[in-house]
C-alpha positions in Angstrom: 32.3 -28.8 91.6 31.3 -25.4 89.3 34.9 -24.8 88.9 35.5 -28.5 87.6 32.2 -28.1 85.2 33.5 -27.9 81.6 30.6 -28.5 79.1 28.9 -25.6 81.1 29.7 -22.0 81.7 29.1 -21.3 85.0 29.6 -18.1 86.6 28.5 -15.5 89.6 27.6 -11.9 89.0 27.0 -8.7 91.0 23.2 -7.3 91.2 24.7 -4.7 88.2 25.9 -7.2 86.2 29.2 -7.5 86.7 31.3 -10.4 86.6 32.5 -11.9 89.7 33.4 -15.9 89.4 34.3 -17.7 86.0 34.5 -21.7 86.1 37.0 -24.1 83.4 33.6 -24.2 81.4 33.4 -20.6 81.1 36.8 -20.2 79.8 36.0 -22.8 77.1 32.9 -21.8 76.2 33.9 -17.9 75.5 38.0 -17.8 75.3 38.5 -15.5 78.5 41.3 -16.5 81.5 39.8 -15.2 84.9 42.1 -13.0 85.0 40.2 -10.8 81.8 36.9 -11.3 82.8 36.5 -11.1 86.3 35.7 -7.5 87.3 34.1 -7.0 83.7 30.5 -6.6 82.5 28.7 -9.5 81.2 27.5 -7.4 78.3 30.7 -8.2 76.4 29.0 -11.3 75.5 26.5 -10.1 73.7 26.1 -8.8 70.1 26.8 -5.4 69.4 22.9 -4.4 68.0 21.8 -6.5 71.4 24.0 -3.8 73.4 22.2 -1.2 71.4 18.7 -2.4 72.4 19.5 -3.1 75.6 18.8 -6.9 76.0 21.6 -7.7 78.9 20.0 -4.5 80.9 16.8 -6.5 80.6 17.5 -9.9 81.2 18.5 -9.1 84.2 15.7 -7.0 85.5 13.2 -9.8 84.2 15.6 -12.0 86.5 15.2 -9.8 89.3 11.3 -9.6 88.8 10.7 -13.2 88.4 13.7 -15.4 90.0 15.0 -16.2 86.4 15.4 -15.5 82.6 15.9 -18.0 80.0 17.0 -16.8 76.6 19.0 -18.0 73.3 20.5 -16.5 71.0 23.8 -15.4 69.1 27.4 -14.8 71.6 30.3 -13.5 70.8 33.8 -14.8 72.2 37.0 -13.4 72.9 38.2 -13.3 69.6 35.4 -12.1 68.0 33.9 -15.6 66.8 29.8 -16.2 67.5 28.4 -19.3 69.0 24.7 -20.0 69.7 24.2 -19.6 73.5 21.0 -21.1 75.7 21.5 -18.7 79.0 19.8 -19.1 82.0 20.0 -16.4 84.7 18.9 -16.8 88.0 18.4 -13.9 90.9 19.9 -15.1 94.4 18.8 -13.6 97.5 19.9 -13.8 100.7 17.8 -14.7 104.1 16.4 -11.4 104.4 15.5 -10.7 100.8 17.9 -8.7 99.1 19.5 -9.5 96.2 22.9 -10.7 96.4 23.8 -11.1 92.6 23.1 -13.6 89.6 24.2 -16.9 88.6 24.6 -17.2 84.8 24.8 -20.7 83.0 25.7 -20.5 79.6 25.7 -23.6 77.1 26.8 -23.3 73.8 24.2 -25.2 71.2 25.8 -23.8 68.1 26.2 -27.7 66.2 22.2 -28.4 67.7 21.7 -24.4 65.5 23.5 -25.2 62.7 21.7 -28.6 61.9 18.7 -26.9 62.7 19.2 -24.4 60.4 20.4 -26.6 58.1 17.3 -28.6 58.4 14.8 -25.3 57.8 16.8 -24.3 54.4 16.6 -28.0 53.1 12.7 -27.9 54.3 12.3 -24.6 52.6 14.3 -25.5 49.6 12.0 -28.3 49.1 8.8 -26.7 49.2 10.2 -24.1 46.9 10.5 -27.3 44.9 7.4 -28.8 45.7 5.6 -25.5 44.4 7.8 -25.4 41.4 6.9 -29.2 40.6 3.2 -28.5 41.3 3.4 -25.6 38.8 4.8 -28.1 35.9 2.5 -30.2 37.2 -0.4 -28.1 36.0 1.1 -26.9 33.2 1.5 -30.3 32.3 -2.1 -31.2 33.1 -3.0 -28.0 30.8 -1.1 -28.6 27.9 -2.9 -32.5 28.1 -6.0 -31.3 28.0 -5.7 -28.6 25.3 -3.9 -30.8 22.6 -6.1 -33.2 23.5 -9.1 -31.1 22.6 -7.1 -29.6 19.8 -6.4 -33.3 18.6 -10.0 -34.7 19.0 -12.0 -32.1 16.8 -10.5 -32.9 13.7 -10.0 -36.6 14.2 -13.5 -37.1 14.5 -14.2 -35.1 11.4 -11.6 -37.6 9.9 -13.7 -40.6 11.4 -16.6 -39.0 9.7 -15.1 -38.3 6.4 -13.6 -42.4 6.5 -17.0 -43.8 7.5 -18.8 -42.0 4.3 -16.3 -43.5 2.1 -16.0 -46.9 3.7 -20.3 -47.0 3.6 -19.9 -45.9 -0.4 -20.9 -42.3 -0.1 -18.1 -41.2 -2.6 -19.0 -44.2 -5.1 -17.5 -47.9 -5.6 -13.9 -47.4 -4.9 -11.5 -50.5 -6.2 -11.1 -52.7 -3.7 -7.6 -51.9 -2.6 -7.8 -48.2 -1.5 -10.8 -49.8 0.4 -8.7 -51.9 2.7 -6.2 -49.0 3.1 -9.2 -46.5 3.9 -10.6 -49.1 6.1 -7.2 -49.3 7.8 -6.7 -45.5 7.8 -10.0 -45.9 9.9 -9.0 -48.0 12.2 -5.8 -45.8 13.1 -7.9 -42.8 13.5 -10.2 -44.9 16.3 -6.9 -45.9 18.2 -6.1 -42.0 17.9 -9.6 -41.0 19.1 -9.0 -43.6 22.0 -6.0 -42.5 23.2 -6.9 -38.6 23.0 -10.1 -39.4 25.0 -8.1 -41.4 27.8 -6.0 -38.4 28.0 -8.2 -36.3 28.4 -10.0 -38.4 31.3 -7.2 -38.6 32.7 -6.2 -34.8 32.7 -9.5 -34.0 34.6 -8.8 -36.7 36.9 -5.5 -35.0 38.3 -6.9 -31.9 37.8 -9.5 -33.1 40.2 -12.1 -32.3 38.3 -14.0 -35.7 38.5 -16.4 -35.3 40.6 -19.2 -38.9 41.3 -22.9 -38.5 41.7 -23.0 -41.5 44.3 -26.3 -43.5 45.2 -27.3 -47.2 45.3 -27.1 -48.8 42.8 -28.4 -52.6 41.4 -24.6 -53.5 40.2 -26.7 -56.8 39.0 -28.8 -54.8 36.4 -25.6 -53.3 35.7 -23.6 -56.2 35.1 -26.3 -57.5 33.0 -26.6 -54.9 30.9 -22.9 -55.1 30.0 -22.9 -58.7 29.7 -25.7 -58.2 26.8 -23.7 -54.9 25.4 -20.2 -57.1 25.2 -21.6 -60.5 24.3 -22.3 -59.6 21.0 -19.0 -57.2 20.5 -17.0 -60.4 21.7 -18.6 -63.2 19.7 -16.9 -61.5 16.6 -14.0 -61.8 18.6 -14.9 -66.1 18.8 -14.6 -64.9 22.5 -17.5 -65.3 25.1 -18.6 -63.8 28.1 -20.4 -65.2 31.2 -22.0 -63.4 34.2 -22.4 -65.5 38.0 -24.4 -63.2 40.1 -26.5 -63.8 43.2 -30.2 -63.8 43.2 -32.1 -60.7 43.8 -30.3 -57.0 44.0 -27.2 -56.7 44.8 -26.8 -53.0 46.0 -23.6 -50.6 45.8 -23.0 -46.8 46.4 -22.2 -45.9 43.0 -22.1 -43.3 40.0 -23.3 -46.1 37.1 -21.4 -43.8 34.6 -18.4 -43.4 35.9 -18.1 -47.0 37.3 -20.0 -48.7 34.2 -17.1 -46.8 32.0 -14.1 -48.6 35.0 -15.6 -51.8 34.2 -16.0 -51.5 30.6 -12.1 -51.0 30.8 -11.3 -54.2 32.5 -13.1 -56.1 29.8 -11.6 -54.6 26.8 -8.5 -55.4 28.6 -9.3 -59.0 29.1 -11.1 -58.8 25.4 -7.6 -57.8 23.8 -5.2 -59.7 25.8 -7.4 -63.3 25.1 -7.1 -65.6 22.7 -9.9 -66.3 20.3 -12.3 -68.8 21.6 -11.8 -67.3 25.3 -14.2 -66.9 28.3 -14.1 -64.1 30.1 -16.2 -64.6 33.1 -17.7 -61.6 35.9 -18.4 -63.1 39.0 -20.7 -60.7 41.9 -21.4 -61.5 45.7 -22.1 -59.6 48.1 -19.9 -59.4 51.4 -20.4 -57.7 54.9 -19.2 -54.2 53.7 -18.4 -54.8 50.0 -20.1 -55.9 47.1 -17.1 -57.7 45.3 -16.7 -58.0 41.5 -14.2 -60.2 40.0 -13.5 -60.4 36.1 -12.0 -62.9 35.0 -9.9 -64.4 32.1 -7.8 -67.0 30.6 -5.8 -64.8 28.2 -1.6 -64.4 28.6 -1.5 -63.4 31.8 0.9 -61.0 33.9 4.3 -61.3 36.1 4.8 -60.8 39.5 7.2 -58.2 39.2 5.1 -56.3 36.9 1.9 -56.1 39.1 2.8 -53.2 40.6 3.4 -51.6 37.5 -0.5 -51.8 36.3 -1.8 -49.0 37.9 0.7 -46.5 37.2 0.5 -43.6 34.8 1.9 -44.8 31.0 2.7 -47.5 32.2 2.1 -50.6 29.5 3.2 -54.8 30.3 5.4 -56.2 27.8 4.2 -59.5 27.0 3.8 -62.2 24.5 0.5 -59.9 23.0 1.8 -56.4 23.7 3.5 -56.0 19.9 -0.2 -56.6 18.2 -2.2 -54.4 21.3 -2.7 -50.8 21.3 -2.6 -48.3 24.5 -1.7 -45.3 26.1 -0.8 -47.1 29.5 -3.6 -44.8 31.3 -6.5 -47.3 31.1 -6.0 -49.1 34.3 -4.4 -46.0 36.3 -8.1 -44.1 35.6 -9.7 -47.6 36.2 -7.4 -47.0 39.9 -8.6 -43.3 40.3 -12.1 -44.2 39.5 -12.4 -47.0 42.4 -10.4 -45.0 44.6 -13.0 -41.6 44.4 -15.9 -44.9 44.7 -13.9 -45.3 48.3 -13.4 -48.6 47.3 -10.3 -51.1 46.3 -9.4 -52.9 42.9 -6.5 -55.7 42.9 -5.2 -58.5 40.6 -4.1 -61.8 40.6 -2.5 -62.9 37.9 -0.4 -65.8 36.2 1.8 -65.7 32.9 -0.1 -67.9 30.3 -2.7 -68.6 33.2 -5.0 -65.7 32.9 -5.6 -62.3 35.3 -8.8 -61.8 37.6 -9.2 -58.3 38.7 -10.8 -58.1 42.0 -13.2 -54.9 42.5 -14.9 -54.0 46.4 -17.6 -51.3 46.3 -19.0 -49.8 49.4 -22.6 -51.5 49.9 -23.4 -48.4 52.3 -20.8 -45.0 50.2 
């Protein structure tokens, strides 16, 4: 039966190591006949620095000590070639004791090695290139911040500088060059608001956002921004309504960070709604959450691009898209926001129906 065995290399040796039996799956395995092995150390197997240290001297006095040795590692064959070798070598004794020899079962893993091997330089290659894109990454998330600094400092002096002329600090002004200051203005605040998201959105992935959590009233909170938009929405024609249970309506919350999430959604709303629009906020309070929906009638959204809203520059084409402005990072900071809240923000949405944006905040952090 050994001398049948052909996937395994199966042989006897002498208690000094020399070679005494060698089976079909020896010969495969290493390239010797019988006839050029038997009689021969087994330490022609091995690798010429393992000779060196000794290692077949050992295995088989670890063997002898113990009833058996299991080892891989690097083999050489008959014509010099190396496989990858799992060897186990067993002592056998006879009735009284003594050692008779060793039986030595070789199998030769080298494919299992190579795709293993193969496997730890793809795994190392892609952390080399997981550092290297964390490295951009923050590079990235450097630059961002800086130019965003760099930009906002003398934007705002040019909002300042607009604002005196538009209020007549520099004198009557013909009404023209008004309208194009005016206009100049307007650009500037666009500017302003998409330096600012950047920049909240740089120390969001720089992790840098940290909440100051603690229950909150999200009633008086919805209150007060119904009464801080209302006006803002009526120049609009646009109007705003509030449904909110009776009484408090508590949530683990930082009110700044979370009052600016909201404020978000409904400038959202605000711009993709016709005039003459309601845009309604609706507040209950569930067994876990305290949900907030905001709701509009304005052009709505497609299925397929749903899953698009919370990404990173990432803006909808739709029917109002030419006339809106954005940086597509509103509603990916809106995400981040809920997300550090341990909470959940979702949308439904219909094209020419409207969107409602469903929010779930923690009642207990």
């Amino acid at each position: 039966m050994v001398e049948s065995v052909q996937d395994y290399a199966i042989f006897f040796m002498d208690a000094d190591g020399y070679i005494q039996t060698w089976n079909r799956g020896a010969q495969k395995t290493k390239g010797y006949r019988p006839s050029e092995i038997i009689g021969k150390h087994f330490s022609n197997f091995y690798m010429q620095k393992d000779i060196e240290d000794k290692k077949p001297e050992r295995e088989l006095k670890i063997a002898k000590e113990v009833g058996r040795v299991e080892d891989e590692g690097w083999r050489v064959r008959k014509d010099g070639s190396k496989f990858w070798a799992n060897v186990v070598i067993t002592a056998l004794y006879d009735d009284e004791g003594e050692l008779q020899g060793f039986a030595k079962v070789t199998r030769n893993l080298t494919e299992r090695k190579e795709h293993e091997d193969s496997l730890q330089a793809a795994n190392r290659l892609l952390l080399e290139q997981q550092k290297e894109l964390q490295r951009l990454n923050e590079a990235k998330d450097d630059f961002i911040s800086l130019a965003s600094h760099q930009l906002r400092t003398p934007a705002t002096a040019i909002k300042q500088l607009l604002g005196l002329l538009i209020e007549g600090f520099g004198g009557p002004m013909p009404e023209n060059i008004l309208n194009i200051i005016e206009k100049t203005y307007e650009s500037n605040e666009r500017q302003i608001e998409i330096v600012n998201n950047l920049l909240q959105v740089a120390q969001m992935d720089a992790g840098k956002v940290v909440l100051r959590k603690k229950a909150h009233d999200l009633n008086a909170l919805l209150l007060s921004l119904q009464k801080q938009y209302s006006g803002v929405l009526a120049d609009k024609g646009q109007s705003l309504k509030l449904s909110r249970q009776s009484g408090a309506l508590l949530g683990y919350i930082d009110e700044q960070y979370f009052r600016m999430a909201i404020e978000n959604i409904l400038d959202n709303a605000s711009k993709y709604s016709d005039e003459g629009d309601e845009i309604e906020i609706i507040a209950e309070a569930g067994n876990q959450y305290v949900h907030i929906a905001i709701k509009d009638s304005g052009v709505g959204i497609s299925p397929e691009d749903i899953p698009k809203l919370f990404e990173k520059f990432q803006r909808i084409s739709n029917d109002m898209s030419h006339r809106v402005s954005g940086s597509g990072l509103g509603l990916y900071w809106v995400d981040k926001i809920i997300d550090l809240h341990n909470g959940k923000i979702d949308v439904e949405s219909q094209p020419g129906v409207g969107s409602t944006f469903h929010i779930y905040i923690p009642i207990g952090g």
